[in-house]
LUMTORBA-343255 format. One record per residue: residue number from 1; x, y, z of N, C-alpha, C, CB in turn. Coordinates in pm, whole numbers, plus 50000, padded with zeros to 5 digits. Glycine has a CB too. Layout:
BEGIN
+------+-------+-------+-------+-------+-------+-------+-------+-------+-------+-------+-------+-------+
: tido :    nx :    ny :    nz :   cax :   cay :   caz :    cx :    cy :    cz :   cbx :   cby :   cbz :
+------+-------+-------+-------+-------+-------+-------+-------+-------+-------+-------+-------+-------+
:  NUM :     X :     Y :     Z :     X :     Y :     Z :     X :     Y :     Z :     X :     Y :     Z :
...
+------+-------+-------+-------+-------+-------+-------+-------+-------+-------+-------+-------+-------+
END
This chain:
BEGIN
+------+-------+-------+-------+-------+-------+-------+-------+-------+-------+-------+-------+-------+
: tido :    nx :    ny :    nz :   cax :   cay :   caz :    cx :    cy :    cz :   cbx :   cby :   cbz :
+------+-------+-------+-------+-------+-------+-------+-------+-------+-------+-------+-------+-------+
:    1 : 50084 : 49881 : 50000 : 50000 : 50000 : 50000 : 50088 : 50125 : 50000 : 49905 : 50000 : 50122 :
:    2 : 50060 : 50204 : 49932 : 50153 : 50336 : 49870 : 50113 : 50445 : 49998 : 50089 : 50406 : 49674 :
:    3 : 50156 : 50528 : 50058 : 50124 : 50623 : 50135 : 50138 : 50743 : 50079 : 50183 : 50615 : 50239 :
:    4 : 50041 : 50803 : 50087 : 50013 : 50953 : 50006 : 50138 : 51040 : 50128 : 49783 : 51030 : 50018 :
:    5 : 50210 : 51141 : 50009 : 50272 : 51214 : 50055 : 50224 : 51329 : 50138 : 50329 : 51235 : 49974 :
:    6 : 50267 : 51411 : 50237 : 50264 : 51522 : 50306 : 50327 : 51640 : 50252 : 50311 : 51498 : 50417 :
:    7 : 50292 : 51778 : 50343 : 50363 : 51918 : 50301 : 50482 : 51882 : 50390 : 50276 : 52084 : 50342 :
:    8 : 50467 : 51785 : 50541 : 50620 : 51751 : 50606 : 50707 : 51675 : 50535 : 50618 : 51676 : 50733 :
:    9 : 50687 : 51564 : 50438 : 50777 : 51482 : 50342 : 50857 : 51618 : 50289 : 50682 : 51379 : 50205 :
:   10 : 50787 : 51699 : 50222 : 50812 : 51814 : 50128 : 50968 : 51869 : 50205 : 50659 : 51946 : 50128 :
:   11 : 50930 : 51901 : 50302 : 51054 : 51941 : 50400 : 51185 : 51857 : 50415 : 51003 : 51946 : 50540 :
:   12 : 51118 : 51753 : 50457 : 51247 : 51637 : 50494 : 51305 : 51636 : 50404 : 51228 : 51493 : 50525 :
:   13 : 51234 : 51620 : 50242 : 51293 : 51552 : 50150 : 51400 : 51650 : 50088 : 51192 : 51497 : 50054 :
:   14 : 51388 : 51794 : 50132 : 51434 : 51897 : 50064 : 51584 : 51882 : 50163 : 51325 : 52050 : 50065 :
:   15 : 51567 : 51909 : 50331 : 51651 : 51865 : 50391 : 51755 : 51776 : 50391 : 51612 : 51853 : 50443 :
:   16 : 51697 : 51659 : 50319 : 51782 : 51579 : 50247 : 51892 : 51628 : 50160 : 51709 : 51510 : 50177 :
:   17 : 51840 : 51710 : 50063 : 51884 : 51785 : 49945 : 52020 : 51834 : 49967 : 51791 : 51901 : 49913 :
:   18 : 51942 : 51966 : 50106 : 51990 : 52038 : 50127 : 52199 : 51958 : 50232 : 51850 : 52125 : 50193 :
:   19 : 52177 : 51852 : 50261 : 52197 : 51786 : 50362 : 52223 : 51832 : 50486 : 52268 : 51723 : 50338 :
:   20 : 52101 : 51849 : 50524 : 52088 : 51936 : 50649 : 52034 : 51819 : 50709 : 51995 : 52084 : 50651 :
:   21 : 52027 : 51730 : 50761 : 51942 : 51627 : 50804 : 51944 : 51614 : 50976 : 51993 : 51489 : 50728 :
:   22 : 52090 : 51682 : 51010 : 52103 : 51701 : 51193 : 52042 : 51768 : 51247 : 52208 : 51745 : 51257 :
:   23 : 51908 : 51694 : 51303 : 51825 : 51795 : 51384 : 51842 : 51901 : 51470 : 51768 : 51746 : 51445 :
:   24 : 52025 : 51847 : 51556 : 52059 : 51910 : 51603 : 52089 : 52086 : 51607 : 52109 : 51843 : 51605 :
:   25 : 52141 : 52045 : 51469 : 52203 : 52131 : 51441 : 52194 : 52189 : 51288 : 52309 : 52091 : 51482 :
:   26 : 52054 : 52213 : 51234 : 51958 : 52245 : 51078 : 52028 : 52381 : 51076 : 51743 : 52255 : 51080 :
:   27 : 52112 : 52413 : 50940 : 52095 : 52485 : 50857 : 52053 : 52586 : 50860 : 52058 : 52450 : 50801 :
:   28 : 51914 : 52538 : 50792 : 51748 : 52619 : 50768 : 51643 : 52606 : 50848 : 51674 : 52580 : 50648 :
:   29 : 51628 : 52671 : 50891 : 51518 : 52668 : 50994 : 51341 : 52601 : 50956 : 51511 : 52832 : 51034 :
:   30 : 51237 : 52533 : 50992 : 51192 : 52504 : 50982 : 51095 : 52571 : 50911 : 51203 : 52465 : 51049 :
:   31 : 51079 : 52741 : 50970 : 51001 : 52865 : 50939 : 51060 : 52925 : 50788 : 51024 : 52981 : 51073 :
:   32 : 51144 : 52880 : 50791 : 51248 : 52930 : 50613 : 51172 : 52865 : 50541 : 51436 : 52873 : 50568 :
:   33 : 51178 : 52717 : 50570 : 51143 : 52609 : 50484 : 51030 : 52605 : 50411 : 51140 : 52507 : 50545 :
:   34 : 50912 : 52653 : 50505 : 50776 : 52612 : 50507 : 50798 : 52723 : 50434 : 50669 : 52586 : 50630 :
:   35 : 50857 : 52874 : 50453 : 50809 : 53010 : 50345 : 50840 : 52957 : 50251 : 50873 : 53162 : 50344 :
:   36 : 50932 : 52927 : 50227 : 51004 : 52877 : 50075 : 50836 : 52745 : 50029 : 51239 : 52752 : 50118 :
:   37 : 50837 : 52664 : 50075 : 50699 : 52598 : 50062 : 50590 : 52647 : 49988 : 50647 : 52584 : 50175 :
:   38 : 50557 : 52780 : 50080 : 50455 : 52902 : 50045 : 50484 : 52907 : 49885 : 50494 : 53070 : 50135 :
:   39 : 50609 : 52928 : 49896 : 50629 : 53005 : 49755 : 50662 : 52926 : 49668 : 50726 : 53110 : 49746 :
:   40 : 50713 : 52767 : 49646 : 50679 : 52685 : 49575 : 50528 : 52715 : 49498 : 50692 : 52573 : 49654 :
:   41 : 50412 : 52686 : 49562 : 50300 : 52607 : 49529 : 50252 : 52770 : 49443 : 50191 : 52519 : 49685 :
:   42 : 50261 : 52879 : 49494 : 50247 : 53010 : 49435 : 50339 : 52968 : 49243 : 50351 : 53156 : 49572 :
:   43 : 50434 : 52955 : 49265 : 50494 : 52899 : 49127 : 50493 : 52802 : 49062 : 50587 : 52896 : 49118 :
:   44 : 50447 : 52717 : 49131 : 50394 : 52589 : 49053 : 50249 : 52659 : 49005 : 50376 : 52426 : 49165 :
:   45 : 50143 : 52725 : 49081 : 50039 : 52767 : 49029 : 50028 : 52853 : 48931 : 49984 : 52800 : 49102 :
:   46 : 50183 : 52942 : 48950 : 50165 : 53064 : 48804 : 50219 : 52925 : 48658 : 50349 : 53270 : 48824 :
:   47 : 50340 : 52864 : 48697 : 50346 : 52837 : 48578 : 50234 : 52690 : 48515 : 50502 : 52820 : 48568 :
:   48 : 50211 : 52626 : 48628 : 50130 : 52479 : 48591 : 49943 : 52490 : 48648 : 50232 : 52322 : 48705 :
:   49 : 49864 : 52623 : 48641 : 49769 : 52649 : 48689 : 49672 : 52510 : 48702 : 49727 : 52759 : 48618 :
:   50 : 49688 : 52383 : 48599 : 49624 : 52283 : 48577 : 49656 : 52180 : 48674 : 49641 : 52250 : 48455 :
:   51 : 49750 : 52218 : 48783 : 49796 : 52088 : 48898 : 49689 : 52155 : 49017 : 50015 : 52083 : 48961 :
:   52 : 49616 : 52234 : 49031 : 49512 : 52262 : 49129 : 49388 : 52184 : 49088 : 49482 : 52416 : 49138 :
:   53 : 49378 : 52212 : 48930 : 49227 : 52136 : 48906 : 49186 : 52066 : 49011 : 49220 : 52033 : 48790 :
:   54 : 49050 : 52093 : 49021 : 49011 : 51953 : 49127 : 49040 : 51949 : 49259 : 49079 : 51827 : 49091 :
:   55 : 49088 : 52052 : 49343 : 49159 : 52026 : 49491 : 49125 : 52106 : 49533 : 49293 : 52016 : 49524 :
:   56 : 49097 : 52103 : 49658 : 49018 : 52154 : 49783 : 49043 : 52304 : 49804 : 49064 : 52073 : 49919 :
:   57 : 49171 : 52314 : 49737 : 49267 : 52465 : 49755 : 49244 : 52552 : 49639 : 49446 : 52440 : 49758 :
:   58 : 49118 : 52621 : 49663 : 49142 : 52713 : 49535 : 49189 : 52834 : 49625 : 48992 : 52747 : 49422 :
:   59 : 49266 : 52878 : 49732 : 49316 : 52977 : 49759 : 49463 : 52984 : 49804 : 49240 : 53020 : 49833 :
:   60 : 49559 : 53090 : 49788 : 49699 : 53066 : 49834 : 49756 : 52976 : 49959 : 49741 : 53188 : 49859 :
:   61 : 49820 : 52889 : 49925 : 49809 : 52810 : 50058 : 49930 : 52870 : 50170 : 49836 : 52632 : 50021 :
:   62 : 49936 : 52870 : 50304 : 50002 : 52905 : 50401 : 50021 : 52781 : 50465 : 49947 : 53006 : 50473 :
:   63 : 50136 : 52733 : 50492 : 50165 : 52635 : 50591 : 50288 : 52651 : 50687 : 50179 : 52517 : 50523 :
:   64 : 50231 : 52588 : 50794 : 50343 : 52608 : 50857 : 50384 : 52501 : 50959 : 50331 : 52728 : 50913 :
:   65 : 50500 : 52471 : 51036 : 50539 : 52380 : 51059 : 50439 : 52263 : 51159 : 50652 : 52426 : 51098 :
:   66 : 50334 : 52331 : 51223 : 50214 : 52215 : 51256 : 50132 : 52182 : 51127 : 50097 : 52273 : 51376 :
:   67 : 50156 : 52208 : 51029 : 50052 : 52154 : 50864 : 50156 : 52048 : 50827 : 50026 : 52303 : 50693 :
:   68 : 50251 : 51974 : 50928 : 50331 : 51903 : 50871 : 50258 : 51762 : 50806 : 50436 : 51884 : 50969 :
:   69 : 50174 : 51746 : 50842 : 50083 : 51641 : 50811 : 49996 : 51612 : 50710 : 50022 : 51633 : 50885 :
:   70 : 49977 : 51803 : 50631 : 49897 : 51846 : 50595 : 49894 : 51698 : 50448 : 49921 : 52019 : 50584 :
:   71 : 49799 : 51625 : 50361 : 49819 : 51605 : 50228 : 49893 : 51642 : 50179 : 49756 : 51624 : 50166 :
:   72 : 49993 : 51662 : 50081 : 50013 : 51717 : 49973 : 49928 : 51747 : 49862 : 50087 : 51665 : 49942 :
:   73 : 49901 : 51901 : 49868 : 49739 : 51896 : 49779 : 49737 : 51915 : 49659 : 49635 : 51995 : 49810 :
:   74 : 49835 : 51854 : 49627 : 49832 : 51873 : 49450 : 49922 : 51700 : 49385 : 49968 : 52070 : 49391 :
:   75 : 49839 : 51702 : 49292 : 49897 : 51560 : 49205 : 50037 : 51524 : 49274 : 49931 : 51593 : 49014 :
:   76 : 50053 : 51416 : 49287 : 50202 : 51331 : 49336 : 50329 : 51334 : 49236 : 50170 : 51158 : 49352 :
:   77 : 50248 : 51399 : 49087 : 50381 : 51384 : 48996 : 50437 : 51554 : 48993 : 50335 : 51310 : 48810 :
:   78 : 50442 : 51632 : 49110 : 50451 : 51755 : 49135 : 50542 : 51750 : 49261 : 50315 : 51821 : 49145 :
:   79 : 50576 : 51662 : 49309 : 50601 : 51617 : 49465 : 50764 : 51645 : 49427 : 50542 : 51423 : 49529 :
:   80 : 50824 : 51613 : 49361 : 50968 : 51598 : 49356 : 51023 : 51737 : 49303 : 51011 : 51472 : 49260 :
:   81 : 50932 : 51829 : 49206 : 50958 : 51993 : 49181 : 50962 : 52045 : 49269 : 50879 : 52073 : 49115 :
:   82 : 50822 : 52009 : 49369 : 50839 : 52128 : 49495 : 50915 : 52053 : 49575 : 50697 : 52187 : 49583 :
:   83 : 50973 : 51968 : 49569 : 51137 : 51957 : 49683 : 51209 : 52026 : 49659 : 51236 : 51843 : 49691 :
:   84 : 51272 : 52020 : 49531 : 51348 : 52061 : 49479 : 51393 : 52187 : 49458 : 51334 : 52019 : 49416 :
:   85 : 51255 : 52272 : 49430 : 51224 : 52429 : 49454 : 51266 : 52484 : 49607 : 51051 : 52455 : 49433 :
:   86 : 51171 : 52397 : 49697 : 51248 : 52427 : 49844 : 51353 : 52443 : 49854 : 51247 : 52350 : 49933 :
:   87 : 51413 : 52337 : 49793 : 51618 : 52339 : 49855 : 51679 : 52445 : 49750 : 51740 : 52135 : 49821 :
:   88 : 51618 : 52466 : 49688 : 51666 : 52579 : 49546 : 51681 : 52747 : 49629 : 51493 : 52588 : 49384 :
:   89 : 51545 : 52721 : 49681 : 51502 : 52841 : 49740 : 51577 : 52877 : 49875 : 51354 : 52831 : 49760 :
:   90 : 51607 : 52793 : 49932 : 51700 : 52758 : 50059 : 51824 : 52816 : 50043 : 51727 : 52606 : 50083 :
:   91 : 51866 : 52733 : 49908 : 51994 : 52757 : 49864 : 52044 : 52864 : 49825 : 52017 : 52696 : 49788 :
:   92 : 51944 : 52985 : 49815 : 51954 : 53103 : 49751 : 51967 : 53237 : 49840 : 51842 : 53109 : 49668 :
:   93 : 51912 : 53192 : 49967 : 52006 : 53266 : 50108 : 52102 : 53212 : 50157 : 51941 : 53287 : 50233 :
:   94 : 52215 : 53075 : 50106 : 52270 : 53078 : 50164 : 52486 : 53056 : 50069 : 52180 : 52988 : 50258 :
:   95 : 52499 : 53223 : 50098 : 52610 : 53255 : 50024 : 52721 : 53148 : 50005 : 52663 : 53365 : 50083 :
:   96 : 52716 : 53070 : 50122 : 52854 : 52941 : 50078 : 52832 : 52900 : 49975 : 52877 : 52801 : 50159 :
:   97 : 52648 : 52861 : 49937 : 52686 : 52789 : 49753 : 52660 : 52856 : 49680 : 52620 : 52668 : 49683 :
:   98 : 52644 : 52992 : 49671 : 52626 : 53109 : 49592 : 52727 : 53082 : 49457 : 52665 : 53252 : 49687 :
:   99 : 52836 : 53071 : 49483 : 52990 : 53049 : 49418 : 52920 : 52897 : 49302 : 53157 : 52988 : 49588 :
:  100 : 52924 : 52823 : 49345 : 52932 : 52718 : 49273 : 52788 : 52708 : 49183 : 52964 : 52599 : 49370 :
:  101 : 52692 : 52822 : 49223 : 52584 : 52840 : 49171 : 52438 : 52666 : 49177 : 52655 : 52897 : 49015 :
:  102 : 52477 : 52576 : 49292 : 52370 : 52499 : 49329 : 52246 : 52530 : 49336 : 52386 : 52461 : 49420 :
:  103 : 52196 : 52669 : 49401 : 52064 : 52749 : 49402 : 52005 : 52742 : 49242 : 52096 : 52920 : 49456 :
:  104 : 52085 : 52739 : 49159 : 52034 : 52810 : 49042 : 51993 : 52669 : 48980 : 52149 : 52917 : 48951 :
:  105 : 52128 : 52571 : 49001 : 52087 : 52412 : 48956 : 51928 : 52383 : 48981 : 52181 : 52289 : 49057 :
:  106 : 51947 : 52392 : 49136 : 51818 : 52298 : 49191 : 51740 : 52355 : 49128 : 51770 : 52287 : 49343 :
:  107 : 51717 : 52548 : 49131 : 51591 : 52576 : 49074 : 51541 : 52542 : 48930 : 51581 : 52700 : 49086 :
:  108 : 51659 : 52529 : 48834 : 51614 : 52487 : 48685 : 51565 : 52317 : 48666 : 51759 : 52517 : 48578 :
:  109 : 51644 : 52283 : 48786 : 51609 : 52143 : 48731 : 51464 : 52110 : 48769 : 51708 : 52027 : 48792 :
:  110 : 51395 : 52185 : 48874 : 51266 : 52217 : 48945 : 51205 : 52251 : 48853 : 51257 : 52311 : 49049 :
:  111 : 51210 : 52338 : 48805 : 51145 : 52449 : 48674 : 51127 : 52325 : 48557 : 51288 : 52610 : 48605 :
:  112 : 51243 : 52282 : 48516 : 51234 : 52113 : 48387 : 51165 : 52066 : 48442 : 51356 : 51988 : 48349 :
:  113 : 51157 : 52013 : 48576 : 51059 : 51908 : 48597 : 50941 : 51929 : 48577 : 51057 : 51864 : 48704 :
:  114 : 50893 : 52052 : 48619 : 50756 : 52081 : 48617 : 50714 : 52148 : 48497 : 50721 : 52157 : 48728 :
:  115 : 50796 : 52163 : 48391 : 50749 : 52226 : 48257 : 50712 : 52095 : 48166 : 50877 : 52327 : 48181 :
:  116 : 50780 : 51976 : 48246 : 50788 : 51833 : 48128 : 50634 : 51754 : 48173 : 50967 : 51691 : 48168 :
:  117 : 50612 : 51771 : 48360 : 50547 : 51664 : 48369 : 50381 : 51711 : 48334 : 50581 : 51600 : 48515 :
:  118 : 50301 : 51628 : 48222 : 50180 : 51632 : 48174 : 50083 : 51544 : 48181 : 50188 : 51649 : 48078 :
+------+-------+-------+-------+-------+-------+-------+-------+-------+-------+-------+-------+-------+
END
């Protein structure tokens, strides 16, 4: 049995990304994460308006770190852009990978993903 993803997967998985994974001692703060989140689903909606069809959310969504549970409210083949966007977006306050330009990676390869999947 497959388990439907969460807006908390969304996090972890980005955390992953990011490899921030020491609870101890995160990076990015939880409250970064979830904005960056915010602003995923805002850009997935300007550029892919057709991944809302059908879902409970016809208004800007806000989450925050108790919505960790929340569904993921949009199609599952959208799930791996908005990781990806997160850690993009993450990556883009944080000047150590400024240089090697990773922020810009994650975000295009985010952007491909979600321009291909139909």
């Amino acid at each position: 049995m497959r388990v439907a993803k969460t807006v908390g997967d969304v996090i972890t998985e980005a955390r992953s990304v990011l490899q921030d994974v020491d609870s101890a001692s995160y990076r990015y703060s939880d409250a970064d994460l979830y904005a960056s989140l915010n602003t995923v689903f805002l850009t997935i909606k300007s550029v892919r308006p057709d991944a809302f069809i059908g879902t409970l959310r016809t208004f800007d969504p806000i989450y925050t770190f108790s919505d960790s549970s929340t569904p993921f409210p949009i199609d599952g083949q959208f799930f791996f852009s908005a990781v990806l966007f997160v850690a993009g977006f993450a990556e883009l306050r944080d000047d150590e990978f400024a240089v090697d330009n990773r922020a810009s990676t994650l975000l295009s390869q985010a952007q491909n993903r979600l321009t291909r999947v139909r």
